[in-house]
VEXDOSE-699499 format. One record per residue: chain; residue number from 1; x, y, z of N, C-alpha, C in turn. Coordinates in nm, 4 decimals, m for minus. Example, Ala and Ser with C-alpha at 12.3 -4.5 7.8 and 13.67 -1.06 7.14 Angstrom:
% residues 2
   chain     n        n.X        n.Y        n.Z       ca.X       ca.Y       ca.Z        c.X        c.Y        c.Z
       A     1     1.3190    m0.5690     0.7800     1.2300    m0.4500     0.7800     1.3200    m0.3300     0.7800
       A     2     1.2850    m0.2250     0.7080     1.3670    m0.1060     0.7140     1.2900     0.0030     0.7870
This chain:
% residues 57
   chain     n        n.X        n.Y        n.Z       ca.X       ca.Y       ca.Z        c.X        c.Y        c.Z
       A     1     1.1376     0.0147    m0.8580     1.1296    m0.0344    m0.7224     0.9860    m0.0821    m0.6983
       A     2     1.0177    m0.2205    m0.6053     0.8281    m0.2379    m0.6022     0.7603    m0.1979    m0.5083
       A     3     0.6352    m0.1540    m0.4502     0.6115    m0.1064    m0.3759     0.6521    m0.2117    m0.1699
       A     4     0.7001    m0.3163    m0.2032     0.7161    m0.3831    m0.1073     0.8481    m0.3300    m0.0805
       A     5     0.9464    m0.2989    m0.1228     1.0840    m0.2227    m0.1592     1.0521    m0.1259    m0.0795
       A     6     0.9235    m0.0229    m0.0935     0.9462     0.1253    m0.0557     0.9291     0.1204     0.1055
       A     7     0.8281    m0.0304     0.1542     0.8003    m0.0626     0.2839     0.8901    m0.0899     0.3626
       A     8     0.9780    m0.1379     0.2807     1.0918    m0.1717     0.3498     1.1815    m0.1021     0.3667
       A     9     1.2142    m0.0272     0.3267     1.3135     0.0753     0.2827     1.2627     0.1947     0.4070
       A    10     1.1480     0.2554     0.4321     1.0852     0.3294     0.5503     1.0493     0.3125     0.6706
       A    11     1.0563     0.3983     0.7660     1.0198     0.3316     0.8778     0.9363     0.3518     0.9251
       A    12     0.7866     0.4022     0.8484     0.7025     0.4234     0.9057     0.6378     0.3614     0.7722
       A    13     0.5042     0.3174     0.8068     0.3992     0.2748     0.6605     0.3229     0.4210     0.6347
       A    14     0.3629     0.5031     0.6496     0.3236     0.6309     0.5621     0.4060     0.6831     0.5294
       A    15     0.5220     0.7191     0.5388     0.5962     0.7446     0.4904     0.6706     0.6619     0.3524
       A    16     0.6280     0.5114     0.3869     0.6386     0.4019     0.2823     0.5240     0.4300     0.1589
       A    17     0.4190     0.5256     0.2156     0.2920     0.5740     0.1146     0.3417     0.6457     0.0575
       A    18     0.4116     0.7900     0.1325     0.4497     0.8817     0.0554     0.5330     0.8522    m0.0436
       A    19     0.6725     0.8102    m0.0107     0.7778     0.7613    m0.0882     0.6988     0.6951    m0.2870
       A    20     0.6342     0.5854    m0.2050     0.5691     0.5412    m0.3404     0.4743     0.6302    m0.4408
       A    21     0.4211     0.6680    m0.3400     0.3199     0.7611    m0.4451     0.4422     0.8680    m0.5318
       A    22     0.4902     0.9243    m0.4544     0.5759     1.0658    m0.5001     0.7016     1.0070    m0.6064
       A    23     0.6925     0.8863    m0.6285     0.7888     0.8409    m0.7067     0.7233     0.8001    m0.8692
       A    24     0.5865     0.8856    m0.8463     0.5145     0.8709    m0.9622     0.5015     0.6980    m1.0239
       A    25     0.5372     0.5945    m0.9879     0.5179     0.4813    m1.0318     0.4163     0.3901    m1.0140
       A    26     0.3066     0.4269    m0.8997     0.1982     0.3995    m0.8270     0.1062     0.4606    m0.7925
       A    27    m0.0059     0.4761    m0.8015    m0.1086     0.5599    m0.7884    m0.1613     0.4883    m0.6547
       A    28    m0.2515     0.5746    m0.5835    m0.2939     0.5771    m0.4797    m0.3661     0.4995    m0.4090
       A    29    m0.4759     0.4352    m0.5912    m0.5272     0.3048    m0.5520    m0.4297     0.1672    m0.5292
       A    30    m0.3300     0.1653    m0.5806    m0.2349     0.0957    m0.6097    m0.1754     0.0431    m0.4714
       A    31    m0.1252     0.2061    m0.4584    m0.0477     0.2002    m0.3183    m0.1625     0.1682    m0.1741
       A    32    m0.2800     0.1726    m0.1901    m0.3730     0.1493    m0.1111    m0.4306    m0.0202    m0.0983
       A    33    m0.4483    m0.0948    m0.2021    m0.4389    m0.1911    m0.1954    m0.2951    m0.3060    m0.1473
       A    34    m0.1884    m0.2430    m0.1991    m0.1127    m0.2866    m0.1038    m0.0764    m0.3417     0.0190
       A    35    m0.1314    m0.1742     0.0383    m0.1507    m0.2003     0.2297    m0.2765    m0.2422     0.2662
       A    36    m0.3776    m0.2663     0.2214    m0.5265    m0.2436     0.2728    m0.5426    m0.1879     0.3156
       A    37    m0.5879    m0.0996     0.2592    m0.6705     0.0543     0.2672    m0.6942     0.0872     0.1631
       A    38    m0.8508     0.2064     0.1643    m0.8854     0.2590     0.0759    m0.7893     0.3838     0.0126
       A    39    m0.8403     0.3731    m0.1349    m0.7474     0.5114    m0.1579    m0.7831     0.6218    m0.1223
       A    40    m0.8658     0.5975    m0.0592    m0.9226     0.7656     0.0025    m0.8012     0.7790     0.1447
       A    41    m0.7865     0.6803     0.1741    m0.7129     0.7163     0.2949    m0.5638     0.7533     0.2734
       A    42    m0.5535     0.6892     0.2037    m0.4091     0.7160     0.1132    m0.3918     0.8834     0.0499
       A    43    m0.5025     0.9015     0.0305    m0.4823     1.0113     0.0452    m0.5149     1.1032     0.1282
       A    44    m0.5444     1.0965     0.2188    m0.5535     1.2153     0.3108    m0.4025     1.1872     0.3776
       A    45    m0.3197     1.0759     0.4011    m0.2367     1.0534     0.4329    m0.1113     1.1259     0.3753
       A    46    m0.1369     1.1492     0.2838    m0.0272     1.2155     0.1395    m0.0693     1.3636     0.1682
       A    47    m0.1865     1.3957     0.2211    m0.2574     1.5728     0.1949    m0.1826     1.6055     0.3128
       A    48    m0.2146     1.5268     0.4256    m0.1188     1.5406     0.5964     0.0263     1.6171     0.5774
       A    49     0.0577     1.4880     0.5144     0.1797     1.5138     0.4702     0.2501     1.6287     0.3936
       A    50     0.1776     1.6650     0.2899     0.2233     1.7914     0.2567     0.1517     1.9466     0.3443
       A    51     0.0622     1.8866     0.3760     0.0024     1.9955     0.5100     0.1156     2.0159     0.5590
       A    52     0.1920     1.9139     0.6704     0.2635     1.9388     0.7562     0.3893     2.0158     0.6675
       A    53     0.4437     2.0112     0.6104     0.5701     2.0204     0.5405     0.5279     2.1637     0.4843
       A    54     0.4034     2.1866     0.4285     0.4095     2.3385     0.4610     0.3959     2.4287     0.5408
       A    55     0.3784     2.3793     0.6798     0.3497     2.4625     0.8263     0.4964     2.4752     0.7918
       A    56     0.5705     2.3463     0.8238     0.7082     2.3549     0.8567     0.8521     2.4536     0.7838
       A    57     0.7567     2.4685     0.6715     0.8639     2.5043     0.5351     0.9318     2.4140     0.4827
């Protein structure tokens, strides 16, 4: 799947981050240039993300 696939496919553009990254086929810089953004942001976006999901269980 290409990462324009995963954008589309989500309905949020972080969640379109997560999806890609976690599908191991794209790395962060990858998925960051995409969107424009740094991969630093990309990842704190991905850290959020599993932050939240472990408050939540």
């Amino acid at each position: 799947m290409s990462l324009a696939d995963y954008f589309r496919k989500e309905v949020t553009r972080n969640e379109g981050i997560i999806q890609a990254y976690a599908s191991g086929g794209y790395s962060m810089k990858e998925t960051g240039e995409h969107f424009g953004l740094h991969y630093s942001q990309v990842s704190r976006i991905i850290k959020g993300f599993r932050n939240a999901k472990c408050k939540t269980g």
